[in-house]
ZADO-1210 file (C-alpha; in nm, 4 decimals, padded with zeros to 6 digits):
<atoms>
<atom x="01.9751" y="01.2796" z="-01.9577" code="UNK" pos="1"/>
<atom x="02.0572" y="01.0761" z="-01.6209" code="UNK" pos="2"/>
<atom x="01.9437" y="00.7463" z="-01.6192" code="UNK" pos="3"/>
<atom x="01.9811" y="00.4214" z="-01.3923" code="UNK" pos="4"/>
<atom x="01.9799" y="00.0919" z="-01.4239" code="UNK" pos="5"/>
<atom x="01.8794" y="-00.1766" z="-01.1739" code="UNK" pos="6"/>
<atom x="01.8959" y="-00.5371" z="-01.1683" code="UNK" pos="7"/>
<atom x="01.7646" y="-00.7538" z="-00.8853" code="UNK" pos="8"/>
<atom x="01.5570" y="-01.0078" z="-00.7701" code="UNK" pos="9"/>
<atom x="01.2050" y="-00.9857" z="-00.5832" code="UNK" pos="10"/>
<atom x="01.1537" y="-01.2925" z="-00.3512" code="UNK" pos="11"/>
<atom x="00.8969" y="-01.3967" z="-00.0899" code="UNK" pos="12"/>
<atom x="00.9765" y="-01.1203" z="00.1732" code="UNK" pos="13"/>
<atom x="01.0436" y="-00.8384" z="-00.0647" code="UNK" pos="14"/>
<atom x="00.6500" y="-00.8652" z="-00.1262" code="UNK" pos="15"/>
<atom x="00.5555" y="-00.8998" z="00.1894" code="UNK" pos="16"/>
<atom x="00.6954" y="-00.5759" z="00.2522" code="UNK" pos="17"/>
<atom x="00.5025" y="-00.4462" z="-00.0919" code="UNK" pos="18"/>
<atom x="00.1750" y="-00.5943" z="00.0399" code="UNK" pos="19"/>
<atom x="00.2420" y="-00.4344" z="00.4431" code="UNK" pos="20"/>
<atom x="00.3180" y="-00.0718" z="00.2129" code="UNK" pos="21"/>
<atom x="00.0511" y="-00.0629" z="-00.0159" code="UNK" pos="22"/>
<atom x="-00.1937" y="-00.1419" z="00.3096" code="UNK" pos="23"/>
<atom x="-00.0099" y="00.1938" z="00.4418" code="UNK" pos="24"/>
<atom x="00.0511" y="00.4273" z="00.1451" code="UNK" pos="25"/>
<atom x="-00.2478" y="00.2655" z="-00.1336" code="UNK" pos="26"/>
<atom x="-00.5317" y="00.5339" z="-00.1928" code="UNK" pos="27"/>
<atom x="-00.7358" y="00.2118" z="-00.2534" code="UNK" pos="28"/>
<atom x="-00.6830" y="00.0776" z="00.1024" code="UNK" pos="29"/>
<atom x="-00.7223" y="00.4326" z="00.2355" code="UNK" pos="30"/>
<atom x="-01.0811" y="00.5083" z="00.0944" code="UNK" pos="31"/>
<atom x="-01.1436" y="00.1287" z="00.2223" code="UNK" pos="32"/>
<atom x="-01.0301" y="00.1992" z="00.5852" code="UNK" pos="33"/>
<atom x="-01.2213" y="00.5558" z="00.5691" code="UNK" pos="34"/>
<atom x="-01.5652" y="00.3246" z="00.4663" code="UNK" pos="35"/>
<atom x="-01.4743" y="00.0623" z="00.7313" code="UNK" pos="36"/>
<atom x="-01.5019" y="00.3593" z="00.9910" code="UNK" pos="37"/>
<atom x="-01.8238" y="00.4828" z="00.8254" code="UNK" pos="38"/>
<atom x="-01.9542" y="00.1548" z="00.8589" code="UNK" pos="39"/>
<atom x="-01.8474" y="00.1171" z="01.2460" code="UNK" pos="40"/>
<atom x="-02.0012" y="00.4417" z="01.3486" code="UNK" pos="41"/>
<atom x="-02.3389" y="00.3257" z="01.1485" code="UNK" pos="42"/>
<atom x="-02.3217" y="-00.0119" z="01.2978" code="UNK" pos="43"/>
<atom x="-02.2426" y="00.1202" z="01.6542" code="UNK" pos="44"/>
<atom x="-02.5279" y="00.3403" z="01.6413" code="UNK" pos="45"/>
<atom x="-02.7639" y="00.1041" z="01.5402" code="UNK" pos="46"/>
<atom x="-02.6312" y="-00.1943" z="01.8048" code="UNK" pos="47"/>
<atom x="-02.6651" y="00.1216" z="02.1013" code="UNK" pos="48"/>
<atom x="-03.0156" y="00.1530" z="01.9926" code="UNK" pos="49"/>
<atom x="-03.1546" y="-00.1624" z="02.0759" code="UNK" pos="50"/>
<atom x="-03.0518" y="-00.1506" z="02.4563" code="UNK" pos="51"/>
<atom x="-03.1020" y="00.1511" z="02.5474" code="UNK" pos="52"/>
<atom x="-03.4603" y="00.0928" z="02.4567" code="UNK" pos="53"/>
<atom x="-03.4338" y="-00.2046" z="02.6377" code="UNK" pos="54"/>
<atom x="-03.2771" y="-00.0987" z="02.9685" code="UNK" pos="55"/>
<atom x="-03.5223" y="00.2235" z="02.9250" code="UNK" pos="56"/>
<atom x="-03.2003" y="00.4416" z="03.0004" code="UNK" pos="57"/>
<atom x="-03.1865" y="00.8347" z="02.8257" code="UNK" pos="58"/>
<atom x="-02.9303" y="00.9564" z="02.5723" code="UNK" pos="59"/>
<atom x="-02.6293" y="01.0311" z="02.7837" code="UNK" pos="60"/>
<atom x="-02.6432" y="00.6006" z="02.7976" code="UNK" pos="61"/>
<atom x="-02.7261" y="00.5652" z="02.4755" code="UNK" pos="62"/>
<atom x="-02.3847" y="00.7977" z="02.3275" code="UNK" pos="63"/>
<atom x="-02.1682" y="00.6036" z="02.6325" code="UNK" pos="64"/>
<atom x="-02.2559" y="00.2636" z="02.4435" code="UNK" pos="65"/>
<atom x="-02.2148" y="00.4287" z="02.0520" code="UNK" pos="66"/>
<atom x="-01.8766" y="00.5511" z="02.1880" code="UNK" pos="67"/>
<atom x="-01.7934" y="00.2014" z="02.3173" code="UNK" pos="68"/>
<atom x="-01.9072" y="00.0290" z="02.0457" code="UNK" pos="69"/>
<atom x="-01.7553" y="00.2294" z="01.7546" code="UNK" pos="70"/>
<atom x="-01.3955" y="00.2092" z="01.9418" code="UNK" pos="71"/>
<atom x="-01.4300" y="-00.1245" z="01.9435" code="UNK" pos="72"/>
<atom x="-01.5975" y="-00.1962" z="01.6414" code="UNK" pos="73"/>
<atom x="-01.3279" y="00.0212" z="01.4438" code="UNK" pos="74"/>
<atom x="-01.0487" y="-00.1573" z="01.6230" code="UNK" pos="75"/>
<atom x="-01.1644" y="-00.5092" z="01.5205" code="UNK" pos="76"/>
<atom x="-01.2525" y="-00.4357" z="01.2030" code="UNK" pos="77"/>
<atom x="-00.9396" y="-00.1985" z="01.0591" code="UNK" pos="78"/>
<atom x="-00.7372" y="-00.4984" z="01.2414" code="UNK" pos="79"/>
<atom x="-00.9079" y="-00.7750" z="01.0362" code="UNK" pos="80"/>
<atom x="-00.9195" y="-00.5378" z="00.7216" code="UNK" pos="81"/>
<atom x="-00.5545" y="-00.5070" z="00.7248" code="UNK" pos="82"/>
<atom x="-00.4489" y="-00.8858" z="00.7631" code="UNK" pos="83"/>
<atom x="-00.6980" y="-00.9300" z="00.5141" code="UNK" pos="84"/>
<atom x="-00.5430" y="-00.6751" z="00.2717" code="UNK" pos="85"/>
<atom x="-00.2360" y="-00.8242" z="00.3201" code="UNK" pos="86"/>
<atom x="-00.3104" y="-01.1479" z="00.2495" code="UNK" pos="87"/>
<atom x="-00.5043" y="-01.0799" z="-00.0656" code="UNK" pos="88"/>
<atom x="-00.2153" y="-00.8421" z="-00.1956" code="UNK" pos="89"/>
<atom x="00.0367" y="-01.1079" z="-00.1281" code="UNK" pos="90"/>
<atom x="-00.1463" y="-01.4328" z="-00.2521" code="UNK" pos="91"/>
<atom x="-00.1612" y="-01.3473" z="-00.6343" code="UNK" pos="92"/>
<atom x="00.1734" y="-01.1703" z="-00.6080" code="UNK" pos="93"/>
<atom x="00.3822" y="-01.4710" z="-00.5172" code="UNK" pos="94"/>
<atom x="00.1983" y="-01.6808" z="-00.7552" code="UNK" pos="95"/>
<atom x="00.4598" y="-01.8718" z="-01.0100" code="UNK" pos="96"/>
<atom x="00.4711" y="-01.7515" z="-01.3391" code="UNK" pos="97"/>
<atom x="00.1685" y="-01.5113" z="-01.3031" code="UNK" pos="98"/>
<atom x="00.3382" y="-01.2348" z="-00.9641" code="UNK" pos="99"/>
<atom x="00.5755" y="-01.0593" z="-00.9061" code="UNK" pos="100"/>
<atom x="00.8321" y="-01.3098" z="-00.8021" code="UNK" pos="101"/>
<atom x="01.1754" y="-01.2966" z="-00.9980" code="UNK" pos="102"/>
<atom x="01.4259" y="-01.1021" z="-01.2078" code="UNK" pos="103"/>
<atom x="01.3705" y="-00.7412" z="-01.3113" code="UNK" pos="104"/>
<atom x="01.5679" y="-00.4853" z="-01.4944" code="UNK" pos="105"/>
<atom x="01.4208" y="-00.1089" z="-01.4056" code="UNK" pos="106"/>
<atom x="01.5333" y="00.1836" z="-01.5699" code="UNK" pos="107"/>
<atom x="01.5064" y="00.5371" z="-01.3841" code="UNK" pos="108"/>
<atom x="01.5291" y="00.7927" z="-01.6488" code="UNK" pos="109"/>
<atom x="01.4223" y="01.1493" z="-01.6756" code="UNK" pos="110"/>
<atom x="01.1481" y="01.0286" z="-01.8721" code="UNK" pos="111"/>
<atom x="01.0025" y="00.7783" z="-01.5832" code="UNK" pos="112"/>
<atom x="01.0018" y="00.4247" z="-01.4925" code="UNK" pos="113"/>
<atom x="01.0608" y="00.0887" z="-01.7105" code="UNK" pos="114"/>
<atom x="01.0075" y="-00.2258" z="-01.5732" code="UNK" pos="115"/>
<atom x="01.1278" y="-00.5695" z="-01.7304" code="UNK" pos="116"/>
<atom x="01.0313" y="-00.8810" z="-01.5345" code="UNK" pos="117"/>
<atom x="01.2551" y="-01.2160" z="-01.6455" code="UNK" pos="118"/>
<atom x="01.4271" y="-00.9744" z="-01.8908" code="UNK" pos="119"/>
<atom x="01.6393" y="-01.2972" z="-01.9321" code="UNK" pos="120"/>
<atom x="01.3250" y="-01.5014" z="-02.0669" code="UNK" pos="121"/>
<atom x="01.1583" y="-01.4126" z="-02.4113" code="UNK" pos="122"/>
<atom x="00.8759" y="-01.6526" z="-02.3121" code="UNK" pos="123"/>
<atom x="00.7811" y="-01.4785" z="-01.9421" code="UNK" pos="124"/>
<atom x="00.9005" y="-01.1569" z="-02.0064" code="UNK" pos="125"/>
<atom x="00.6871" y="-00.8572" z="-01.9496" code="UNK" pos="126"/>
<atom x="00.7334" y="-00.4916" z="-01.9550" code="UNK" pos="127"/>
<atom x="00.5593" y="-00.1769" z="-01.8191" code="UNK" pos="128"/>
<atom x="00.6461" y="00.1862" z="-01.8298" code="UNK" pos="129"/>
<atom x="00.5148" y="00.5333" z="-01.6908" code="UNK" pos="130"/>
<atom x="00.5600" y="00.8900" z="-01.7324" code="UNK" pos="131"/>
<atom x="00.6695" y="01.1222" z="-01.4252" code="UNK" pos="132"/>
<atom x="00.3305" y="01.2406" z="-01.4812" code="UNK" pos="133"/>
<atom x="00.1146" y="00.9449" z="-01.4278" code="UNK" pos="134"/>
<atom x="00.2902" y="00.8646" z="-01.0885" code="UNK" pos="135"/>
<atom x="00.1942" y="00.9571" z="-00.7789" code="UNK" pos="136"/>
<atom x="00.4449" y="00.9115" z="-00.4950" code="UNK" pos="137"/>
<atom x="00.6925" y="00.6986" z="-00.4085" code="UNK" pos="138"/>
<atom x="00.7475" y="00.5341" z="-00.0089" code="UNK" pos="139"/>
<atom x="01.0687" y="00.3955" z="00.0856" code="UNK" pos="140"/>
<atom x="01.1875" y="00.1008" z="00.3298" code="UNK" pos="141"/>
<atom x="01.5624" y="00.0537" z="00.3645" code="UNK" pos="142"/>
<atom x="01.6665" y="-00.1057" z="-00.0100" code="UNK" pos="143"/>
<atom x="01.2738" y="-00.1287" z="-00.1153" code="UNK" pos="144"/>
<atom x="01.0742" y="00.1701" z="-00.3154" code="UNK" pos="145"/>
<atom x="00.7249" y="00.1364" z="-00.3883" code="UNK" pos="146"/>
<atom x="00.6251" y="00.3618" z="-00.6740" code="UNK" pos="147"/>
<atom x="00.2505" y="00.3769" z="-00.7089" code="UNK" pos="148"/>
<atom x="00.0627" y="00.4748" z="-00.9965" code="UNK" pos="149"/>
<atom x="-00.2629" y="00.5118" z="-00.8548" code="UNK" pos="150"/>
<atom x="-00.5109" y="00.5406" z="-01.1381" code="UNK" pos="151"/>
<atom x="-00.3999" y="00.2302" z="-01.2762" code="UNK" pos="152"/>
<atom x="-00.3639" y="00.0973" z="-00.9109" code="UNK" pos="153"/>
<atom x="-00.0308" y="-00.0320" z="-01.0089" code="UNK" pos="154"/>
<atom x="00.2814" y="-00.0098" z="-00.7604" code="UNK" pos="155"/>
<atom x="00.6591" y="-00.0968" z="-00.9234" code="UNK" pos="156"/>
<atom x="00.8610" y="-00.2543" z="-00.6516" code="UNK" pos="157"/>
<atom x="01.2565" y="-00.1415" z="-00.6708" code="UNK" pos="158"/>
<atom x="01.5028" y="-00.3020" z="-00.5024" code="UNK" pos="159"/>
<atom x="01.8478" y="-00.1290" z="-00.4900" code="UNK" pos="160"/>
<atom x="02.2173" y="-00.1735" z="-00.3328" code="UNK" pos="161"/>
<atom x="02.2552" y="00.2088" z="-00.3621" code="UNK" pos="162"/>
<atom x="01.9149" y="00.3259" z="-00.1761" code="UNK" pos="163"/>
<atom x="02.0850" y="00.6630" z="-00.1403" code="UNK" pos="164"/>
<atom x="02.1482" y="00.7447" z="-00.5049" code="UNK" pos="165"/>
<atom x="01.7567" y="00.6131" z="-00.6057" code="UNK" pos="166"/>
<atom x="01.6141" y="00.7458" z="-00.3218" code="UNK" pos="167"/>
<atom x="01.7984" y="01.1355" z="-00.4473" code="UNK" pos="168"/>
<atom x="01.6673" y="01.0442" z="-00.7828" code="UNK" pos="169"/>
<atom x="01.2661" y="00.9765" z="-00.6433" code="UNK" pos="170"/>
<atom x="01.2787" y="01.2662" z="-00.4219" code="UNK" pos="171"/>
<atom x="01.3669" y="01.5033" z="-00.6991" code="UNK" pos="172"/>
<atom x="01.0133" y="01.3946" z="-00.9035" code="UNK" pos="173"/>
<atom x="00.7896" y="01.2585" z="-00.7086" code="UNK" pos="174"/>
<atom x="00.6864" y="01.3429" z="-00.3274" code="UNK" pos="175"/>
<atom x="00.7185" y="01.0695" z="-00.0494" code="UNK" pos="176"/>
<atom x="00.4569" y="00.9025" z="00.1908" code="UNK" pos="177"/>
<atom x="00.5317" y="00.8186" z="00.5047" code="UNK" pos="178"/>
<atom x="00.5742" y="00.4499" z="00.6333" code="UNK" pos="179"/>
<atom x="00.4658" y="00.3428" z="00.9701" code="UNK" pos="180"/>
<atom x="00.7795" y="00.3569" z="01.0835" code="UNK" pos="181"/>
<atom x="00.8728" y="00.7057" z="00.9569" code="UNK" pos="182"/>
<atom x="01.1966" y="00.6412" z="00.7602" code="UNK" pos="183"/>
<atom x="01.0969" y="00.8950" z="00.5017" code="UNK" pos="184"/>
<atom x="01.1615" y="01.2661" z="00.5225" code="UNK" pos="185"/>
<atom x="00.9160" y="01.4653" z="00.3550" code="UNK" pos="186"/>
<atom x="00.4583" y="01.3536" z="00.2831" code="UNK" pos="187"/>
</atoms>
């Protein structure tokens, strides 16, 4: 049975990075950006409405100002959903005693994933574990992985000095999203 072991520490940026990923990768934020859309096309059509009938102009007007509005509309509001996201993700993550902040000890097995936060601290220390088969995908950014495990919207953060030799060990159970900036190989 192969098995790793990794010790590190999370700090401030290392979640910033989680909270930028999960915006990217999460189903959560995905079905939230697909109903943001939804919502911009309704609202655009309804906003078009109201001066068309007002400047008395036909239909061709009235799609020119839905198209305007739901480009713009989407825009504004995927922007401001996203620095929202963010910001919620990383606020109760960075929180003392309560996120994600600290010392862990993960162990990659051919079982799955254990995580031990302040394995050094009987007091703080918590644990969590998951089968290959309750995790969904993994994405990558240089030394970080973000494993999510979707149904439980849960996402262990891994921090490694040998990125190559986890990143081997991911690819061979679980498949791998895409980041923005298209680092991984395979979606």
């Amino acid at each position: 049975m192969r098995k790793m072991e990794l010790n590190y520490i999370l700090n401030h940026g290392d979640i910033q990075k989680l909270a930028e990923n999960y915006n990217e990768n999460s189903a959560r934020a995905k079905r939230a950006k697909k109903w943001m859309v939804i919502g911009a096309l309704v609202l655009s059509l309804i906003l078009s409405a109201f001066p068309t009938l007002v400047m008395g102009r036909g239909f061709d007007f009235y799609l020119v100002l839905v198209l305007i509005s739901f480009i713009i509309t989407s825009i504004l509001s995927l922007q401001q959903q996203k620095k929202d996201l963010i910001t919620s993700t990383n606020r109760p993550l960075t929180k003392e005693n309560i996120g994600l902040l600290g010392e862990y000890l993960t162990t990659i097995s051919e079982d799955g994933i254990h995580a031990t936060l302040f394995p050094n601290d009987p007091k703080k220390e918590r644990n969590i574990t998951n089968s290959w088969e309750e995790i969904d995908y993994y994405s990558k950014e240089r030394n970080l992985f973000f494993v999510y495990v979707d149904r439980i919207n849960f996402v262990y953060v891994i921090k490694a000095e040998e990125a190559a030799r986890v990143d081997q060990f991911l690819n061979k159970k679980l498949p791998v999203r895409k980041n923005k900036s298209g680092s991984n190989h395979k979606s």
